[in-house]
PDB file of N, H, CA, C and O in Angstrom:
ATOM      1  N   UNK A   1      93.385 218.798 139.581  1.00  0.00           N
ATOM      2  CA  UNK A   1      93.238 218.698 141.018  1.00  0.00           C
ATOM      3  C   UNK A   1      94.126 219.725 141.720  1.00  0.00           C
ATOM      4  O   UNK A   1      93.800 220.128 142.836  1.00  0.00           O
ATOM      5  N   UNK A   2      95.315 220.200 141.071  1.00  0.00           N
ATOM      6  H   UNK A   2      95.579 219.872 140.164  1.00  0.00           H
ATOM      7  CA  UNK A   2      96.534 220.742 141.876  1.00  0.00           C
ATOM      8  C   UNK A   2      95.777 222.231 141.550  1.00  0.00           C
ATOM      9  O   UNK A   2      95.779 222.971 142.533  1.00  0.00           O
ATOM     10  N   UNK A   3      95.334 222.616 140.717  1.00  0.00           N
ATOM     11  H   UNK A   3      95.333 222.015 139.918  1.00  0.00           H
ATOM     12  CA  UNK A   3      95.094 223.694 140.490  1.00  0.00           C
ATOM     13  C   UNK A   3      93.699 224.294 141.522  1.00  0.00           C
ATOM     14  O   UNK A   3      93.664 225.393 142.075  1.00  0.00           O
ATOM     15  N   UNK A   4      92.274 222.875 141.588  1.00  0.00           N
ATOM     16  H   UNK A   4      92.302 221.982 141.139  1.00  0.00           H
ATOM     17  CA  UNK A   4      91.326 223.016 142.393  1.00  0.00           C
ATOM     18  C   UNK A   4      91.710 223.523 144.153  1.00  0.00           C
ATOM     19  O   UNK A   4      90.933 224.279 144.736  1.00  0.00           O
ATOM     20  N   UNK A   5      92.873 223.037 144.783  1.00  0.00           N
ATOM     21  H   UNK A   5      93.504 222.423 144.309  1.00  0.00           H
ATOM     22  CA  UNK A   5      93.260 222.942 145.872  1.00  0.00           C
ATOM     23  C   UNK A   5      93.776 224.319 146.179  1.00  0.00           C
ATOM     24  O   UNK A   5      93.336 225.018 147.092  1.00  0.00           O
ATOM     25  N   UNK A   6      95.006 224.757 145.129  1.00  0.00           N
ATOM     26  H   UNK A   6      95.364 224.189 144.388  1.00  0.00           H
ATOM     27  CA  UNK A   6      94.824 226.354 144.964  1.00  0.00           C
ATOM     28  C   UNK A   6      94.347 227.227 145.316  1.00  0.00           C
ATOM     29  O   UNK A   6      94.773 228.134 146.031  1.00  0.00           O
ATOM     30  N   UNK A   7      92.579 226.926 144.461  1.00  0.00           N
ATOM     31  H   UNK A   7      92.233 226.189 143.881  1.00  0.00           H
ATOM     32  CA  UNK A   7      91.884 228.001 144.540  1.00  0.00           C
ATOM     33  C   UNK A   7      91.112 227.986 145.575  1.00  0.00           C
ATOM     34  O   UNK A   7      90.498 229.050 145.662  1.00  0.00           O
ATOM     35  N   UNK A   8      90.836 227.148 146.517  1.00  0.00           N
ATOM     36  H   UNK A   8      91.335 226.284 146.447  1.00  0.00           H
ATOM     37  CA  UNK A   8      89.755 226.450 147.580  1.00  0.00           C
ATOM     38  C   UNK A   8      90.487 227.137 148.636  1.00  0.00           C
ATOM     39  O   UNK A   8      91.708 227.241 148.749  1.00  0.00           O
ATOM     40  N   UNK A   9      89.393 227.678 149.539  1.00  0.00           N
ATOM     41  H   UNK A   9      88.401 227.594 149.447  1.00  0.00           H
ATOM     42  CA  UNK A   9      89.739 228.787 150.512  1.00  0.00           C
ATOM     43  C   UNK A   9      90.027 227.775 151.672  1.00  0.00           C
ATOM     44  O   UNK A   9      90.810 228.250 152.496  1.00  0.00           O
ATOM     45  N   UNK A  10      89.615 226.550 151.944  1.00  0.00           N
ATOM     46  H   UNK A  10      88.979 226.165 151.276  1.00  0.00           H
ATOM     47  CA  UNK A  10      90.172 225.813 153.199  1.00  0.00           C
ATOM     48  C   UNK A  10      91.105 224.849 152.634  1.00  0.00           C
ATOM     49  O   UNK A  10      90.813 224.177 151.646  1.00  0.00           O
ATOM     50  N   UNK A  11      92.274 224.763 153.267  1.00  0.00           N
ATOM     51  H   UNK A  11      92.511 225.309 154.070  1.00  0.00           H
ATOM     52  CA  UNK A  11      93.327 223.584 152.442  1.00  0.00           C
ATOM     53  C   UNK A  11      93.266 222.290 152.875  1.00  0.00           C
ATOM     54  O   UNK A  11      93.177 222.128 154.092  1.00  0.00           O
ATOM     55  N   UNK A  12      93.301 221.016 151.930  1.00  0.00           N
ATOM     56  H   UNK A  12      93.373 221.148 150.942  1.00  0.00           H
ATOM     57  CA  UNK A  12      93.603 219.955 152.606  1.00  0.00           C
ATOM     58  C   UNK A  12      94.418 219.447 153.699  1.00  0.00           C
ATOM     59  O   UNK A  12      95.342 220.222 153.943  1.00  0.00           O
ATOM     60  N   UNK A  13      94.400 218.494 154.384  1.00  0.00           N
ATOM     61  H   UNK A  13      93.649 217.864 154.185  1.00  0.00           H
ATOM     62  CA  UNK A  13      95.051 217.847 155.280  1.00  0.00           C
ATOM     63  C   UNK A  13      96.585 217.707 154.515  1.00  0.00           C
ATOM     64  O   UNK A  13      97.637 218.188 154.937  1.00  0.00           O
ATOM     65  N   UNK A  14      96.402 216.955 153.345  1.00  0.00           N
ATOM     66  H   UNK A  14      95.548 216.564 153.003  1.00  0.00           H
ATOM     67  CA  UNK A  14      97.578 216.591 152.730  1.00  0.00           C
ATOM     68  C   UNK A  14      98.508 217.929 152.355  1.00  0.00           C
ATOM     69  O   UNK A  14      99.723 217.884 152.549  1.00  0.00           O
ATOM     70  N   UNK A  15      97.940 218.987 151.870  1.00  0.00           N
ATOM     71  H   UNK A  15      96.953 219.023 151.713  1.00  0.00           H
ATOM     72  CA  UNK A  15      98.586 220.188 151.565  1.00  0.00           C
ATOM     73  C   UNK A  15      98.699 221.492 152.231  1.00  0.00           C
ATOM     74  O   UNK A  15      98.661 222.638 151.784  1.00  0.00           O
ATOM     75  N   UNK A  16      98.901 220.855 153.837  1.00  0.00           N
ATOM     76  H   UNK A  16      98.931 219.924 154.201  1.00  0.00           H
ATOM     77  CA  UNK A  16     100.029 221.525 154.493  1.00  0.00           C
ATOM     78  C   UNK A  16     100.702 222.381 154.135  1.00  0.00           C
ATOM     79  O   UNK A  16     100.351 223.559 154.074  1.00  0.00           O
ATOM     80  N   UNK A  17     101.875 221.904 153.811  1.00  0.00           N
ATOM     81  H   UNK A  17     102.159 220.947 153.861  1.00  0.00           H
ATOM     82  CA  UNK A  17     102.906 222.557 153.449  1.00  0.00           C
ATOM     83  C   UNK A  17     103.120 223.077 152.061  1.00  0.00           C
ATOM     84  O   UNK A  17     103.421 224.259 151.898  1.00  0.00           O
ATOM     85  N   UNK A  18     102.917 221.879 150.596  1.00  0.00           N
ATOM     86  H   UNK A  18     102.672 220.918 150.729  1.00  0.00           H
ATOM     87  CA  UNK A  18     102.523 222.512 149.379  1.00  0.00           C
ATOM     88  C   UNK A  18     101.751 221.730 148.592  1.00  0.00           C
ATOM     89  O   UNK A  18     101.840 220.534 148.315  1.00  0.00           O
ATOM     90  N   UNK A  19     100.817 222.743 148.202  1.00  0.00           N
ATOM     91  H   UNK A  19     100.745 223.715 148.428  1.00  0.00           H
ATOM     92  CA  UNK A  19      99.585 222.002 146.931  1.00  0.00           C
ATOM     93  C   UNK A  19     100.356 220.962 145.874  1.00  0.00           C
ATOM     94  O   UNK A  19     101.059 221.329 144.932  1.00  0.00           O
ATOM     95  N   UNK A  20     100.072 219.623 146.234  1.00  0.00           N
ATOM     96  H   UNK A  20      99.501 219.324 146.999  1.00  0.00           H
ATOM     97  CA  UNK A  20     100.414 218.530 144.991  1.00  0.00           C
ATOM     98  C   UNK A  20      99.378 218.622 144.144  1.00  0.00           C
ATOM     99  O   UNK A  20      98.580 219.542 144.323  1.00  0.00           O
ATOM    100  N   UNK A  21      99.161 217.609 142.956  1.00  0.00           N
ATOM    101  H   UNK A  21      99.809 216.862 142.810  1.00  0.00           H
ATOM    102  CA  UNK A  21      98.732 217.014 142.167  1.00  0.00           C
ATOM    103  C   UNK A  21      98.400 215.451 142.872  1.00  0.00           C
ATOM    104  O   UNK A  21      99.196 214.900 143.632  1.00  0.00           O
ATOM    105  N   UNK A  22      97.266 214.946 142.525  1.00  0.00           N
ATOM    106  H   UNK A  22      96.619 215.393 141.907  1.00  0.00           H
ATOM    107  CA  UNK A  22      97.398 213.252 143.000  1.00  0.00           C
ATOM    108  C   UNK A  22      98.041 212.414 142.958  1.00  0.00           C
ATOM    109  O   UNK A  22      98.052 211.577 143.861  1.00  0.00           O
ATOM    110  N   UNK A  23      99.077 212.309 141.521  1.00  0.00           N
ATOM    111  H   UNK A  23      99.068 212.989 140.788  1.00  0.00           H
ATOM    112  CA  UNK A  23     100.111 211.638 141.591  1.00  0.00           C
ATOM    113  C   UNK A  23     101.424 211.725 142.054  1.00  0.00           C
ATOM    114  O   UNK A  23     102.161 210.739 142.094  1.00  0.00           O
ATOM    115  N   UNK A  24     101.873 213.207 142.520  1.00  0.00           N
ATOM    116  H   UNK A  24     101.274 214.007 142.487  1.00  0.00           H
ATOM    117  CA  UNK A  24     102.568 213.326 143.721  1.00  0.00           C
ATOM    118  C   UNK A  24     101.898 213.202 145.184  1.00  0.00           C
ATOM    119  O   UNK A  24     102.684 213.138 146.129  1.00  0.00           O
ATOM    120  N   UNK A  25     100.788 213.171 145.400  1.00  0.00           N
ATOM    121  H   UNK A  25     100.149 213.223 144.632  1.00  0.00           H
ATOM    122  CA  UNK A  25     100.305 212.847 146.860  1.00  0.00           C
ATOM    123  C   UNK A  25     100.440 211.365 146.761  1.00  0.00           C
ATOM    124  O   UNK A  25     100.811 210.792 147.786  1.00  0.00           O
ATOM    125  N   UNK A  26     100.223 210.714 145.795  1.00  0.00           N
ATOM    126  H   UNK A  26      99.922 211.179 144.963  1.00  0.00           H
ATOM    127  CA  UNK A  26     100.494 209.109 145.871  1.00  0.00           C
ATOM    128  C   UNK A  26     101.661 208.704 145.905  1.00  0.00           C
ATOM    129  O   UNK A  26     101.982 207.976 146.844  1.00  0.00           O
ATOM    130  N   UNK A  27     102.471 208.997 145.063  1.00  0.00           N
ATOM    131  H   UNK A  27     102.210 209.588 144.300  1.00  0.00           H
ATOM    132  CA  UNK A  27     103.977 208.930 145.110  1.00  0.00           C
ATOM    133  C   UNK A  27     104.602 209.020 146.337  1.00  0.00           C
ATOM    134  O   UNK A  27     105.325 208.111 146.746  1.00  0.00           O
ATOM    135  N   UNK A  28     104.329 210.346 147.160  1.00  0.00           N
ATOM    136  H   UNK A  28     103.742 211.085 146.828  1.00  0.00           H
ATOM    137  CA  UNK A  28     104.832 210.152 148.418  1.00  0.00           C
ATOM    138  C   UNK A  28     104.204 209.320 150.075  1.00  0.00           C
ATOM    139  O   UNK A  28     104.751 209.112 151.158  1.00  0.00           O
ATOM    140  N   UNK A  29     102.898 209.054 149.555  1.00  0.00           N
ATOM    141  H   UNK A  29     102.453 209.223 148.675  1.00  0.00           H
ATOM    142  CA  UNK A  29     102.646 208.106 150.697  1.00  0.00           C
ATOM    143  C   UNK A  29     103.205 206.723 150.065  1.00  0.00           C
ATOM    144  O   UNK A  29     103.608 206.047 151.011  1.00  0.00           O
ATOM    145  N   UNK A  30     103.339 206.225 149.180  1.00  0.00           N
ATOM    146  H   UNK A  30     103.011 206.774 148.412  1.00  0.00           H
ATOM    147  CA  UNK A  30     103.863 205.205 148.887  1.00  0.00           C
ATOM    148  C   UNK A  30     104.977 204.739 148.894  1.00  0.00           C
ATOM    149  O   UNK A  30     105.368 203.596 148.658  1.00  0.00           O
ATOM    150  N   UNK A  31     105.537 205.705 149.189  1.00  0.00           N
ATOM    151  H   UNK A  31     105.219 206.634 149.381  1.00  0.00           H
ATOM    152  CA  UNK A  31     107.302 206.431 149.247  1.00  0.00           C
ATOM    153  C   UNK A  31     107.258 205.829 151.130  1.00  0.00           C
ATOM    154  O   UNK A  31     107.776 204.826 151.621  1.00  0.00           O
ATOM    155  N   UNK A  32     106.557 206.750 151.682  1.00  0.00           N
ATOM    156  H   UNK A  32     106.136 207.564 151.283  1.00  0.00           H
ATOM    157  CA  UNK A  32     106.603 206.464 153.373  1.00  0.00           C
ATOM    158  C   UNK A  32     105.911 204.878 153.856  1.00  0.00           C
ATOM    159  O   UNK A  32     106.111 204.382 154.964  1.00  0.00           O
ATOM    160  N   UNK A  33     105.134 204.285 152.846  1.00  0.00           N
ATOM    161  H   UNK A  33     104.971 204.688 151.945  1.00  0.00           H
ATOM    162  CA  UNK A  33     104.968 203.099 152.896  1.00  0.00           C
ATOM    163  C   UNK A  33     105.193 201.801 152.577  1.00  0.00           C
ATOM    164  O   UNK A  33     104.491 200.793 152.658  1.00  0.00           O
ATOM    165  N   UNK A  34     106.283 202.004 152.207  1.00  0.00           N
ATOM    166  H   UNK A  34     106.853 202.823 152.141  1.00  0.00           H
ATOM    167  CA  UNK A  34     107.523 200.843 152.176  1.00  0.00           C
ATOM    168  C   UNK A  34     107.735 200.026 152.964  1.00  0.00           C
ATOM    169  O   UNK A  34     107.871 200.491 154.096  1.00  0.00           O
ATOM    170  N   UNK A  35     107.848 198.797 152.874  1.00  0.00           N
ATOM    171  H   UNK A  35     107.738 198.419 151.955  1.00  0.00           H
ATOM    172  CA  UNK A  35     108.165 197.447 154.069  1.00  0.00           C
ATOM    173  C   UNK A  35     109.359 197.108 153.322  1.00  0.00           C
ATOM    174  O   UNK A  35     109.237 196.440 152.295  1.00  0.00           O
ATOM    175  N   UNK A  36     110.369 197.448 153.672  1.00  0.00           N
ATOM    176  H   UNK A  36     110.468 197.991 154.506  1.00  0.00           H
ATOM    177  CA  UNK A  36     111.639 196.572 153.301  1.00  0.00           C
ATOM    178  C   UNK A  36     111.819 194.949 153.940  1.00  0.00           C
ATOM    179  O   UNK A  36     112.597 194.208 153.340  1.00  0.00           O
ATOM    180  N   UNK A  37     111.391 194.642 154.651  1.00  0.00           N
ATOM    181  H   UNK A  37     110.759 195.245 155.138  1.00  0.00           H
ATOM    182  CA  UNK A  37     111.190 193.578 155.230  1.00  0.00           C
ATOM    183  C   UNK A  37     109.807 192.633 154.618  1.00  0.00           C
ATOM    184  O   UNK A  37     109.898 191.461 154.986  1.00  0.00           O
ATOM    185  N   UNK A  38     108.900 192.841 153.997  1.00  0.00           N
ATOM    186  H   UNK A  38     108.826 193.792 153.699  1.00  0.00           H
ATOM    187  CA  UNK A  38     108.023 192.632 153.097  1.00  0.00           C
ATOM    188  C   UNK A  38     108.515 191.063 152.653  1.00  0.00           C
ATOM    189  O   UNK A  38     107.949 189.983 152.824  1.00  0.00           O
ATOM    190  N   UNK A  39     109.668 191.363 152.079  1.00  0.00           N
ATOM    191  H   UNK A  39     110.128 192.240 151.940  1.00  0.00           H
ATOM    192  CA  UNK A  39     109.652 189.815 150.330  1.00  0.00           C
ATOM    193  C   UNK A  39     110.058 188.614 151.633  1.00  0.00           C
ATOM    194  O   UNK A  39     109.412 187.588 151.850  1.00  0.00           O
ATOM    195  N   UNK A  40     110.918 188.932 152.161  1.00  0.00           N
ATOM    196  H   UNK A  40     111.443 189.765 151.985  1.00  0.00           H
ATOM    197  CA  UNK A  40     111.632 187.839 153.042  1.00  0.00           C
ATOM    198  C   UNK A  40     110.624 187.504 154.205  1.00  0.00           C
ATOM    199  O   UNK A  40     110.792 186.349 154.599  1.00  0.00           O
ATOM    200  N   UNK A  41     109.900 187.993 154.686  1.00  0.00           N
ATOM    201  H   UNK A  41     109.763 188.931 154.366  1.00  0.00           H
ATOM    202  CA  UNK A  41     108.578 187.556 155.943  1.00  0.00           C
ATOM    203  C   UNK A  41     107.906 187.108 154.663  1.00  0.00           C
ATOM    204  O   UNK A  41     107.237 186.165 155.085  1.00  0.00           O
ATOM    205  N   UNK A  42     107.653 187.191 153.319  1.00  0.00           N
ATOM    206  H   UNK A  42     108.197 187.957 152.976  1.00  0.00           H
ATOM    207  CA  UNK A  42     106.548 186.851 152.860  1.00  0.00           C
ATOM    208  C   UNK A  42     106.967 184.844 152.229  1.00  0.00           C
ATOM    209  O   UNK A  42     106.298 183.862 151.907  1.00  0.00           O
ATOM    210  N   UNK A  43     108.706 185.260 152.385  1.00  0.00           N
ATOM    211  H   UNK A  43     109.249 186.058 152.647  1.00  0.00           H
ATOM    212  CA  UNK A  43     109.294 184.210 151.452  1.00  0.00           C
ATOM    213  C   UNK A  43     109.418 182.481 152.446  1.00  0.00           C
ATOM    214  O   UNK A  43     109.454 181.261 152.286  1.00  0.00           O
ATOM    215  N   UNK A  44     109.442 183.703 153.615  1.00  0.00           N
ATOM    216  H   UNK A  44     109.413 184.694 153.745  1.00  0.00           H
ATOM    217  CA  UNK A  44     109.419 182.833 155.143  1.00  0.00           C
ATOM    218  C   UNK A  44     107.525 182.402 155.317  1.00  0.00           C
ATOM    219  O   UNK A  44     107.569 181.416 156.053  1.00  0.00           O
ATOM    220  N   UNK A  45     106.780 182.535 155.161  1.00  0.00           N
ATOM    221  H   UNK A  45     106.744 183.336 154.564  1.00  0.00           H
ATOM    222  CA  UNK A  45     105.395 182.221 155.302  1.00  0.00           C
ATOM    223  C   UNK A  45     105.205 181.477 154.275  1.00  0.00           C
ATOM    224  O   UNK A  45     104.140 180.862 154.312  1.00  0.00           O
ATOM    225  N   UNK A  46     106.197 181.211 152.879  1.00  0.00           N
ATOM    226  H   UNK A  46     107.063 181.711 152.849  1.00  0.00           H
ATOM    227  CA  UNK A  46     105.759 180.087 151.759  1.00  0.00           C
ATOM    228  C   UNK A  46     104.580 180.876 150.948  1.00  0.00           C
ATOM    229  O   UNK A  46     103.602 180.277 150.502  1.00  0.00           O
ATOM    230  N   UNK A  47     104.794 182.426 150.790  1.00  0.00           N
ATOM    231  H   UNK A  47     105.589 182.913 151.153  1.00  0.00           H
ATOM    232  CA  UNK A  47     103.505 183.016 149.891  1.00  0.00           C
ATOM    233  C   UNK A  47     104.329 183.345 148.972  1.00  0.00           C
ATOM    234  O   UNK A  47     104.146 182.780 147.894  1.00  0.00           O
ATOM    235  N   UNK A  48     105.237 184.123 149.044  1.00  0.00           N
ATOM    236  H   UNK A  48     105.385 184.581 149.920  1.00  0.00           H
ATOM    237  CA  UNK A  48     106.172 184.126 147.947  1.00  0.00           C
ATOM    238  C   UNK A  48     106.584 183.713 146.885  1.00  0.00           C
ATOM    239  O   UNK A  48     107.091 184.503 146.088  1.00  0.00           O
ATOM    240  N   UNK A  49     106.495 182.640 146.658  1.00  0.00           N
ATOM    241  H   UNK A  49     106.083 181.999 147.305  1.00  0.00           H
ATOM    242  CA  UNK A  49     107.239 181.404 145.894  1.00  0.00           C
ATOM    243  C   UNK A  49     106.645 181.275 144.649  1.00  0.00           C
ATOM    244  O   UNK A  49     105.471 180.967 144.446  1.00  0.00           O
ATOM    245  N   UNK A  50     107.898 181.638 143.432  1.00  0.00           N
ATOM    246  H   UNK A  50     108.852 181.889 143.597  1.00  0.00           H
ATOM    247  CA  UNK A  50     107.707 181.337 142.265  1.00  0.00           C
ATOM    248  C   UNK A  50     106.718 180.661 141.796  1.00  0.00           C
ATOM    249  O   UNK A  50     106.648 180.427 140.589  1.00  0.00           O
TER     250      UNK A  50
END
């Protein structure tokens, strides 16, 4: 994939700045999509639970 993006005369949205691979384009939206607040709202709603 990192190599297809390369060679492709219009660039993706995602590769802006530099051509990833998919598992660095995933890595970093998953990275910016973090809920630190997540376990404890979830532990507080009773979904959580062992």
């Amino acid at each position: 994939m990192k190599k297809y993006y390369e060679n492709r005369p219009i660039r993706a949205p995602f590769t802006a700045k530099k051509v990833k691979g998919w598992s660095d384009h995933i890595d970093d939206h998953l990275e910016r999509s973090i809920q630190p607040n997540m376990l404890s709202y979830l532990n507080k709603q009773g979904y959580a639970v062992k």
